[in-house]
N, C-alpha and C positions, 0 to 999 in steps of 0.2 A: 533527731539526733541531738543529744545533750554536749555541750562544750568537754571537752577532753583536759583530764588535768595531767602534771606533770611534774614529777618529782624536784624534777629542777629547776622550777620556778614558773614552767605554764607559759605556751607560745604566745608572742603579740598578735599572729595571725591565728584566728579561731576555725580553728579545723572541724567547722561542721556538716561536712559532706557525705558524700555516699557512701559505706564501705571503710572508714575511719576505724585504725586498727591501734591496739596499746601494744609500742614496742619498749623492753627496759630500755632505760640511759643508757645503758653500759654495753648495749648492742654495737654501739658504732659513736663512738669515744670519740671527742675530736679536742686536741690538747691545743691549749696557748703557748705558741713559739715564742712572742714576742713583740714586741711595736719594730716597725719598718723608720729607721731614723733617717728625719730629713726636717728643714728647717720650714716651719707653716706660718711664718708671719707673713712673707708677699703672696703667695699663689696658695690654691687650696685643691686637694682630689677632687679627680674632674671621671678619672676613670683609672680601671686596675686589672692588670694582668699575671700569672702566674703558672708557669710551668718546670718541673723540676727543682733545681738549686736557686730558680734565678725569679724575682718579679719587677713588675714594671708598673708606676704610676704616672699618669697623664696630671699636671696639675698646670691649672688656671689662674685669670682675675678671682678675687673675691667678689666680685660683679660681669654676670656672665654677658660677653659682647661689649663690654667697657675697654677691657686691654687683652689681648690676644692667649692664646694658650701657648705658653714659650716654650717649655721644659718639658722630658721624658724620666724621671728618675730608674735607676735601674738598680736593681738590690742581688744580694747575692748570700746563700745561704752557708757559713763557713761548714768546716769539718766538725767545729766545736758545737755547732746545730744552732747559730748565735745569726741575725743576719746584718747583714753591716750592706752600706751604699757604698756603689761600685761605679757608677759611671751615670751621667749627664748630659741628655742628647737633647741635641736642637735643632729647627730648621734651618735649612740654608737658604728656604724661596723669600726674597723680593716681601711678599705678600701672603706670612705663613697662618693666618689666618688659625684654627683653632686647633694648632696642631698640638697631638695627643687629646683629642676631645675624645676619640676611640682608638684603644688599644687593642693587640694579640698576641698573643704569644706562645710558641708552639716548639721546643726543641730549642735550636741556638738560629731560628728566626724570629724577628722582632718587625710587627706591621703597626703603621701608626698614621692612624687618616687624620687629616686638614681640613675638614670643611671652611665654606668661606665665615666670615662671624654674622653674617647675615642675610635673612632672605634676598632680598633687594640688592645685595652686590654682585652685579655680573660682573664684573671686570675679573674675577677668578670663580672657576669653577670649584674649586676645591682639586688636591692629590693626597696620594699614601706616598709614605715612604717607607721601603724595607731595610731594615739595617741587618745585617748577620752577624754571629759569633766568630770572630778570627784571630787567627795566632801571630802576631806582630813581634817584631825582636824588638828589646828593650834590656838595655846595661849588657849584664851578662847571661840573657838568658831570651825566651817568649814567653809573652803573657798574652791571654784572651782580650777581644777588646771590641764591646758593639761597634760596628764599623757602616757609613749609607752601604747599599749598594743597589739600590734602584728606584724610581720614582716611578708611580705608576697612575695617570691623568684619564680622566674622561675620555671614549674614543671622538671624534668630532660627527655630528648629526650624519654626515655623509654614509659613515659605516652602517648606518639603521635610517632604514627610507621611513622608519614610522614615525624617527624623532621629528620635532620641529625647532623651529631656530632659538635658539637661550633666549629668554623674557626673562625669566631672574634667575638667581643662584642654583645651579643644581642637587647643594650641596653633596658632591661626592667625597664618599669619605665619612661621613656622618655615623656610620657603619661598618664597621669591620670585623669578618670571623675568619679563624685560620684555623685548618686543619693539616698539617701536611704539607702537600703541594698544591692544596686549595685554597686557595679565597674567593672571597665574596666579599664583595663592597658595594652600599647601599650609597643613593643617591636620590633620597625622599622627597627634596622638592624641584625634580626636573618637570619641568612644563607645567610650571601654574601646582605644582604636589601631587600631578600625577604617579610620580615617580618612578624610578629606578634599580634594578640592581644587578650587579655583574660578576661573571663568570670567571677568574683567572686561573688555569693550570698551568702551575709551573714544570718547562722543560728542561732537565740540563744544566739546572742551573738558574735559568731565565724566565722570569715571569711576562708574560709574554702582553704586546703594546694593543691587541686588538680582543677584548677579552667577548665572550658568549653573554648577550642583552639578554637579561629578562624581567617580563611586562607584567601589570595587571591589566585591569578592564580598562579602555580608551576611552570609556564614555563616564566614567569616574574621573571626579576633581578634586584637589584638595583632600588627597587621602593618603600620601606619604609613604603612596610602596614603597617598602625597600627600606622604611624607620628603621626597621631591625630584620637581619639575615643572620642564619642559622644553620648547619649542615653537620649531619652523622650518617656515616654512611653514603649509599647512594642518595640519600634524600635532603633538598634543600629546601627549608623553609621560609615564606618571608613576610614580612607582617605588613599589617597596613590598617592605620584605622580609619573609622566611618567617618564620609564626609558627602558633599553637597552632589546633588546630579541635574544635569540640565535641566530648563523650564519648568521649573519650581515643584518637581517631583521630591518627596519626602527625604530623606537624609536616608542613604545608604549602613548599615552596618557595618563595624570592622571585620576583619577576615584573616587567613590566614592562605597562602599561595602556596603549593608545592611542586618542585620542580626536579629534575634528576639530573646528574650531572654532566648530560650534553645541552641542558639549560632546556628543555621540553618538560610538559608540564604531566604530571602525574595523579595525585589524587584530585580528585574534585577541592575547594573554595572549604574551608571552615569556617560558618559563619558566626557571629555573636551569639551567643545563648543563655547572656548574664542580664540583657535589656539596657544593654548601657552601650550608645553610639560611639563610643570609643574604645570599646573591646578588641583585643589582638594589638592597638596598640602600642602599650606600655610596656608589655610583659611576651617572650618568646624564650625557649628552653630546647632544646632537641637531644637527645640519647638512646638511639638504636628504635625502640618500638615506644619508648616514652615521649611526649612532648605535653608541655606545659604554655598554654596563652592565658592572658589576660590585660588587665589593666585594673585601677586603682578599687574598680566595686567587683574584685573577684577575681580569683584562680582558675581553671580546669585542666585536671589533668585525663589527659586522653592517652588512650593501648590500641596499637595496632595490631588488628587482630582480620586476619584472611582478608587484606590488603585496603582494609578499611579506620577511620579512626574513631574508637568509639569512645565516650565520655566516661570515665571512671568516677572522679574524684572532685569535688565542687569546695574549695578553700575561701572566704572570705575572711578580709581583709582590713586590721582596723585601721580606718581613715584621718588624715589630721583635724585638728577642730576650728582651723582657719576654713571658712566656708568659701573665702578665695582660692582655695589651693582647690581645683576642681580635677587636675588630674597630672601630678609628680610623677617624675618616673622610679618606678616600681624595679627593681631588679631580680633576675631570677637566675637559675643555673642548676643545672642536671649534672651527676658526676658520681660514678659508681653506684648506680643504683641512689642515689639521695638528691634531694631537693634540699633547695635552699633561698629560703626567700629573706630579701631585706627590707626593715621593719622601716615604713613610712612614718611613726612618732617618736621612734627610740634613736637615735643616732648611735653609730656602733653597734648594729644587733642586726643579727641574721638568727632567722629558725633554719631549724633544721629538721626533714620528714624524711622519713622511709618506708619504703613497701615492701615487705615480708611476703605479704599475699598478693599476687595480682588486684590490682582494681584497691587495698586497702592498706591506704597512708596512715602513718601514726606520726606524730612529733616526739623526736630525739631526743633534740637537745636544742640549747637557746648560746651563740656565739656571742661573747659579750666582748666592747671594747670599752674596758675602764676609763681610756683618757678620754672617750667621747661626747659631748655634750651638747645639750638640744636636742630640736625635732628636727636635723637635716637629714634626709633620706641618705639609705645605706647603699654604696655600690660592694656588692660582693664578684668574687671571680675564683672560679674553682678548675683544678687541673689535677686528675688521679688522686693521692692523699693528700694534697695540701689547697688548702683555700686561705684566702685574702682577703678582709674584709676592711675599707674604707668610711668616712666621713669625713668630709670637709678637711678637717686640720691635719689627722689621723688616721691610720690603716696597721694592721695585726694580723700577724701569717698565724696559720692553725694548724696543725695536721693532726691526721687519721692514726689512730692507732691500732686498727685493723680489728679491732672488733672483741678485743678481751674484754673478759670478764673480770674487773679492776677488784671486787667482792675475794676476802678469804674463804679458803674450801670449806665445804662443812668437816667437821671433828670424824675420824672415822671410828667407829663400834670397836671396843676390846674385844 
């Protein structure tokens, strides 16, 4: 397969894979809204969320595990299609430890996990806090206004006779996806990084205190189920990368779990297929029969096809030239049919791929953030037509313009 070029300047990530299809640019147009304003001299994106009018950035120290993750920025998209900051959430705990380090956002709810700032800290588990969209009087009128309205904590070992007693941070929280009345929140390094991750469906209103465990292999250590959770549909994904196995057996592959939404386990274990012991991971994507894994030497994208997942699509991915940097995290995201991956040496840059034909991805378009600078890896976060795309200091909402053909007609015959 020869490198695929691109009218629009040609992906960072080299789409040499299986089945790799040429789509025009102008298939699936994705415009520049604008810069998300907010002030980047103390704290820098950490993490980014977006759905409808409204997005949300998680921002931190400019050295991660030095000073706490304080702030939730919340943005809001006017009538005039312009987006202006709208509000400023913070923890209330004692011991907020890396709050907004994961964001979600889904409708007019807003999830934001705490992990603690370090392995080694037991003294807090890590929580989420949910804030909702509500109507508050103010002067002469009401106005919307993210508001807490629930905290939601590790359940205690009791609740699961498999757990055993905290030895270090479990970081719950670390992870967070919201669909709905679903979440899922990972807790990577419970028991030594065996890990964790959890089930909550929300009733009535109420996210409820005793949420549905689910496990990988118990005889796995140091593999971080639960890094990353993912759900569409009935199907929950959750990743976990390759790590050590008792008496000095070989290092395990990373993988990928799937579970269904009474938390029971469904397709068999996806395992590594790139040769690289930290596969599944960096990188996790879920969309209907789509799902996208990897980590930092490679893509895959896999189709469910007669309840099976088969490998379609093989992306690799160009790497930074710091030979210290052995494995950044990678961001990924599914959303109407397109992928979108952010570029590990460009700061500000997500590709953008689509599949026209089953099984064959082509590259779109390349999402660029002008204020961007360096090789800090890009967080992107996509929601229906609009996507958000972060770095460090900086972040730029995009949307979809559903797919015209921007090109003048042809001339019609006299």
């Amino acid at each position: 397969m020869g490198k695929q070029d691109d009218t629009g300047g040609g992906p960072d990530a080299i789409d040499e894979g299986k089945g790799v299809s040429v789509i025009p640019p102008w298939a699936t147009h994705w415009l520049d809204e604008g810069k998300l304003p907010f002030n980047a001299e103390t704290y820098v994106v950490r993490s980014a969320a977006i759905s409808g009018r409204w997005a949300a950035l998680g921002r931190g120290s400019k050295v991660l595990g030095v000073i706490p993750f304080v702030v939730v920025e919340v943005f809001f998209r006017t009538w005039l299609g312009t987006w202006e900051h709208y509000q400023t959430l913070t923890s209330s705990a004692d011991n907020p430890g890396e709050f907004g380090g994961a964001i979600a956002l889904d409708g007019e709810t807003l999830v934001i996990g705490a992990a603690p700032l370090g392995d080694e800290d037991t003294s807090v588990n890590g929580y989420v806090e949910v804030f909702g969209l509500e109507q508050q009087e103010s002067g002469n009128g009401f106005v919307s206004t993210w508001v807490w309205q629930q905290t939601l904590e590790p359940p205690p070992p009791k609740c699961d006779p498999q757990d055993l007693p905290f030895t270090t941070s479990m970081m719950f929280g670390g992870a967070v996806h919201l669909a709905g009345d679903t979440l899922l929140v990972g807790a990577g390094r419970f028991d030594g990084g065996r890990g964790r991750a959890y089930l909550f469906q929300r009733q009535d209103g109420v996210w409820p205190t005793t949420p549905l465990i689910m496990r990988g292999d118990p005889d796995l250590t140091d593999v971080n189920f639960g890094q990353i959770v993912v759900h569409s549909g009935n199907t929950i994904a959750v990743a976990q990368r390759g790590g050590d196995t008792p008496n000095d057996v070989p290092p395990v592959p990373g993988r990928v779990c799937f579970f269904d939404l009474n938390g029971q386990t469904t397709y068999p274990d996806l395992l590594n297929s790139l040769g690289a012991d930290n596969f599944a991971g960096c990188a996790l994507a879920l969309e209907g029969n789509t799902l996208v894994v990897g980590s930092v030497d490679g893509l895959v994208v896999f189709n469910n096809s007669n309840d099976a997942w088969i490998p379609s699509t093989t992306l690799t991915v160009t790497k930074p030239l710091d030979p210290s940097i052995s494995a950044p995290p990678i961001t990924v995201a599914l959303a109407e049919g397109m992928l979108f991956v952010g570029s590990l040496t460009k700061a500000g840059t997500v590709n953008v791929y689509q599949s026209k034909i089953p099984g064959a991805w082509g590259h779109i378009q390349t999402l660029v953030d002008p204020a961007a600078s360096g090789s800090a890896p890009t967080v992107v976060a996509v929601s229906g037509n609009s996507a958000v795309i972060a770095s460090a200091t900086t972040a730029r909402v995009f949307s979809h313009s559903g797919g015209v053909d921007p090109r003048p007609p042809l001339p019609e015959f006299l």
